[in-house]
C-alpha positions in Angstrom: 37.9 63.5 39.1 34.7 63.2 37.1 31.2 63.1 38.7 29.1 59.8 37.9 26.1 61.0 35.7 23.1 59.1 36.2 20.5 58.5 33.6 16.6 57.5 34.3 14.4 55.7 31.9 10.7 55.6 32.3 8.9 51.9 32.9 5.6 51.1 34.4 3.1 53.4 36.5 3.8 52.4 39.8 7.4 50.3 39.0 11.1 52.8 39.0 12.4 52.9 36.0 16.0 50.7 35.7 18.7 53.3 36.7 22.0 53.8 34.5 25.1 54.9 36.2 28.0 56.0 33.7 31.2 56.5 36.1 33.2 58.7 33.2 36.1 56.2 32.6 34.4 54.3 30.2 32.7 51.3 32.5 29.1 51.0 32.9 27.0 50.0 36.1 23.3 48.8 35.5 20.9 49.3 38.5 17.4 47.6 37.6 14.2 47.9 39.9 11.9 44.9 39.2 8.9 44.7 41.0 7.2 42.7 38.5 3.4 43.1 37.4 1.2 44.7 39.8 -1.9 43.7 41.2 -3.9 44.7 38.4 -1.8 43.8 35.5 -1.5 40.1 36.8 -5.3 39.8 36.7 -5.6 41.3 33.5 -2.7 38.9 32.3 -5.0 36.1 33.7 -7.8 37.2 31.9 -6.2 37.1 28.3 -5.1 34.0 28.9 -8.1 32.7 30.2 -10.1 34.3 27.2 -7.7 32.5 24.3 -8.2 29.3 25.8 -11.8 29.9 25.7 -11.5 31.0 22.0 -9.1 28.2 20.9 -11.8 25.6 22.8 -14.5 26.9 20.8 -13.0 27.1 17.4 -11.7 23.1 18.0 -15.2 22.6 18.5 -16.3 24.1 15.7 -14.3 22.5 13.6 -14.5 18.8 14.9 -17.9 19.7 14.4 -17.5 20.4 10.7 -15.4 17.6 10.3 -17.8 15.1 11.4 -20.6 16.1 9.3 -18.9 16.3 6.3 -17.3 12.8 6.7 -20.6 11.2 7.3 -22.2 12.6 4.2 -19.4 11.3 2.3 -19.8 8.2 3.9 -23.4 7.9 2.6 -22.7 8.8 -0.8 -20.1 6.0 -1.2 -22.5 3.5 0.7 -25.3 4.9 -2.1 -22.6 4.9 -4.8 -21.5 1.2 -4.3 -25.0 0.2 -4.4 -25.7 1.6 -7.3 -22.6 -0.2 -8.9 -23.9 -3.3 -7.3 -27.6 -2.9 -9.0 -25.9 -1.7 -12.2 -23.6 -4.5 -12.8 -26.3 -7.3 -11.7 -28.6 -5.8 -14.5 -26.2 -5.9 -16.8 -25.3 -9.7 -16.2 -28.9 -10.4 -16.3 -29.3 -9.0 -19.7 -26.3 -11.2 -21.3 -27.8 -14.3 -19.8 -31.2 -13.1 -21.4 -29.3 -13.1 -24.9 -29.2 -16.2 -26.7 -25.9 -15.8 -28.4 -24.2 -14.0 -25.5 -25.4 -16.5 -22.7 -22.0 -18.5 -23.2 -19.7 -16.2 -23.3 -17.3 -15.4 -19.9 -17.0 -11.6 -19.4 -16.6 -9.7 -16.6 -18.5 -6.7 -16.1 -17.2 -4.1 -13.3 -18.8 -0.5 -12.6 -17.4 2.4 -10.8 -19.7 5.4 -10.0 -21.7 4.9 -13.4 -18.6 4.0 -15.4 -18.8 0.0 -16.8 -15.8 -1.5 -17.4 -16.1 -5.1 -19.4 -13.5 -7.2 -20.4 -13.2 -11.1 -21.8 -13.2 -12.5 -25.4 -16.1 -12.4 -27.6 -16.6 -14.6 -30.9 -17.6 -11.6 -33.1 -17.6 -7.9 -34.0 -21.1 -8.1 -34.4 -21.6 -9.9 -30.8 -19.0 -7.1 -29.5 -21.4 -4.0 -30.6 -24.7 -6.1 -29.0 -23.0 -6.6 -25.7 -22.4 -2.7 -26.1 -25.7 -2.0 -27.0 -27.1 -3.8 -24.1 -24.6 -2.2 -21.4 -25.9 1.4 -22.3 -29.7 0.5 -22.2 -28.9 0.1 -18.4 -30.3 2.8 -16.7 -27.4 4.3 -14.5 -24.1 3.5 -16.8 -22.9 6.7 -17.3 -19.5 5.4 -19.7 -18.9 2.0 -21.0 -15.2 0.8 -21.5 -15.4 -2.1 -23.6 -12.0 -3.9 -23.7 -13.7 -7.2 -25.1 -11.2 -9.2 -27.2 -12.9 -10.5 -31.0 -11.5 -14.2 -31.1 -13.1 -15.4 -34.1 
């Protein structure tokens, strides 16, 4: 008859390494040891965890942070923006109803960010180039997209 062998695999400083028994006929038996952690590797598991929540916690901040700031400027700029629209397209109206020959006519004027849109019918070419004309002395129009319909 055959003599177990037994096998030993290092593991932790002060923890026994798990045991192997081979019995020779082909079965194995597993012996294991489990102390878990010791005293010291608990609190230095504390720690790590301890110092990642800190880490996470301060890079949410951050970020909220960065969030915050950036959405407010925007905020500001479109409040600024639409303003501007606001001015623009008054000014505009203002200098149709100044015109003599344009006074009558029904167009509407919209702006986006500088760009004037104007649409409506208009009795002439010649009327269609002046309403043109008048839309880019308006300080602020950036582009003018004039979709005016020539009726006459």
């Amino acid at each position: 008859m055959m003599r177990a062998k037994a096998a030993r695999i290092g593991g932790w400083q002060n923890e026994p390494a798990p045991q192997f028994t081979f019995d020779g006929r082909g079965s194995h038996q597993m012996t294991f040891y489990l102390n878990g952690p010791t005293k010291k590797e608990r609190q230095l598991m504390k720690n790590i965890k301890l110092l990642a929540l800190v880490l996470s916690a301060a890079v949410l901040a951050g970020c909220a942070g960065m969030k915050q700031s950036g959405a407010g400027s925007s905020a500001s700029q479109q409040s600024s923006s639409a303003t501007d629209d606001t001015a623009i397209v008054s000014k505009i109206k203002s200098g149709l109803a100044a015109d003599a020959d344009l006074k009558d006519t029904k167009i509407d004027v919209t702006s986006a960010q500088g760009a004037v849109r104007l649409k409506g019918e208009i009795k002439s070419l010649a009327l269609r180039r002046k309403v043109d004309a008048i839309v880019k002395d308006v300080p602020g129009v950036k582009s003018v997209d004039n979709q005016l319909i020539v009726t006459g």
